[in-house]
VMD Tcl script that draws the C-alpha trace (Angstrom):
set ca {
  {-6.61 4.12 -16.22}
  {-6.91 7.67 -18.03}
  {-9.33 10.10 -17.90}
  {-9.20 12.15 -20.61}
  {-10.47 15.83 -21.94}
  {-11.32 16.64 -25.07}
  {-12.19 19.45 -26.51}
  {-15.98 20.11 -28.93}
  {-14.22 22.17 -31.13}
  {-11.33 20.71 -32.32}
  {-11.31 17.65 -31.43}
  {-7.97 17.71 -29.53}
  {-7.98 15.35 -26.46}
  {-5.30 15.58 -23.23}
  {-4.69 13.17 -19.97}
  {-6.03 15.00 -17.47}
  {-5.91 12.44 -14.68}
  {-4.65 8.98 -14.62}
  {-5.25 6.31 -12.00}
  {-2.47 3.60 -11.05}
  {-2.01 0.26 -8.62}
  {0.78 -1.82 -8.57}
  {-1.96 -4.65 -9.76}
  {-4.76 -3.33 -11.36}
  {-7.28 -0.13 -11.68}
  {-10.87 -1.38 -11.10}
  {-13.66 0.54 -13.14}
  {-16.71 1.05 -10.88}
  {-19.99 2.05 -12.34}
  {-20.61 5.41 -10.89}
  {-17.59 6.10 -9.75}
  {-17.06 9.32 -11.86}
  {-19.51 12.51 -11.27}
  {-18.26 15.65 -12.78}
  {-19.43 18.64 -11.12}
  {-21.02 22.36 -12.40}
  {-17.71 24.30 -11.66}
  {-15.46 21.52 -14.02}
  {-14.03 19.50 -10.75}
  {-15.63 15.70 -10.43}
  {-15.47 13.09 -8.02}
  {-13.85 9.56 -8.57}
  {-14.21 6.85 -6.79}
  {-10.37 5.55 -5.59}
  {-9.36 1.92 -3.71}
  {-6.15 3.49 -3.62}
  {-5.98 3.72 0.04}
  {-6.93 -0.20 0.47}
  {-10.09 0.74 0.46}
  {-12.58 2.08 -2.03}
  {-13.07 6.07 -1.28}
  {-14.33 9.44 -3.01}
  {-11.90 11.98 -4.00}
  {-12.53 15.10 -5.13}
  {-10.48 16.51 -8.18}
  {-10.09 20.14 -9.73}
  {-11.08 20.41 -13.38}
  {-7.08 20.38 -14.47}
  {-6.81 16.91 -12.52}
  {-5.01 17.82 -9.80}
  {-6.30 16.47 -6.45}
  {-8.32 18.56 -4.22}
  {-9.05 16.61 -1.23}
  {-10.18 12.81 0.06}
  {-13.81 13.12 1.26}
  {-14.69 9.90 2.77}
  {-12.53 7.91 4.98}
  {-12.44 4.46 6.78}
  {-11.87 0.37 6.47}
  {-15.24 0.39 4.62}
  {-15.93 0.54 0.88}
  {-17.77 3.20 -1.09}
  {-20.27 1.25 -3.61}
  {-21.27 3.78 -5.90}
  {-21.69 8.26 -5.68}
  {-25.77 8.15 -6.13}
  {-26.73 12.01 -5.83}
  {-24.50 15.50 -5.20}
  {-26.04 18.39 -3.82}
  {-23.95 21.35 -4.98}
  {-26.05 24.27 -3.26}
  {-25.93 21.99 -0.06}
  {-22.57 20.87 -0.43}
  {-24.26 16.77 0.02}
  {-22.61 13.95 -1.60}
  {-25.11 11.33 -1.18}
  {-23.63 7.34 -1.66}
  {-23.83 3.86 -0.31}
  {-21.76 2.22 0.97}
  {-19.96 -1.21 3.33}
  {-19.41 0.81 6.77}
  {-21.71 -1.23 8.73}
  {-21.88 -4.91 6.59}
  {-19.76 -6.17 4.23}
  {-22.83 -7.90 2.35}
  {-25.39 -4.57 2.72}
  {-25.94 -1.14 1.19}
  {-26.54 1.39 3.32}
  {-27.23 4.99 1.98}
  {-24.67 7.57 3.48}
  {-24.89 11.63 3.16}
  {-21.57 13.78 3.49}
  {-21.27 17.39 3.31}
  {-17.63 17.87 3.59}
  {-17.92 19.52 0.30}
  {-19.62 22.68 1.43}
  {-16.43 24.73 1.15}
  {-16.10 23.56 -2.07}
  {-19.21 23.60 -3.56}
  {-21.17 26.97 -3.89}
  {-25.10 26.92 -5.33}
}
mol new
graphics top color blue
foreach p $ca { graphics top sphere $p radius 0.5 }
foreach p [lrange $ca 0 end-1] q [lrange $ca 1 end] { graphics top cylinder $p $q radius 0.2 }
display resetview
């Protein structure tokens, strides 16, 4: 799967991230959020298990942000002054949302 930029004024477009799997890339609802500084967060079951990653505005990886045998379901809010990623997810039941906070992106994310 490609994400691609292009650009208002010309019309020009350029891969600036592509997703792979040896069987198939899912597309999750929610699973993209771009955020005020150009970076975004994608949702990723490239580890076995579905995760948030967080991505500079050129594409290149930045860091993993959640972790664990456990699914992400969707990225429902982000805080940027607070540096809170707020999503639900499988950590406790396979078959229930629950709502989950993280603020690993303070460092990242300035307000």
């Amino acid at each position: 799967m490609d994400l691609n930029s292009a650009s208002p004024a010309d019309g020009k477009s350029s891969t600036i991230f592509r997703e792979t799997t040896k069987a198939w890339v899912e597309v999750v609802d929610d699973g993209l959020r771009y955020l005020k500084d150009g970076s975004f967060l994608w949702l990723s079951d490239r580890s076995g298990w579905r995760h948030i990653y967080h991505y500079g505005a050129d594409g290149k990886l930045i860091k993993q942000v959640s972790h664990g045998d456990w699914d992400v379901r969707s990225i429902d809010e982000v805080d940027e002054g607070k540096g809170a990623i707020y999503f639900s997810a499988s950590e406790h039941s396979f078959i229930a949302n629950n709502e989950y906070s993280i603020n690993s992106m303070a460092p990242v994310l300035t307000g």
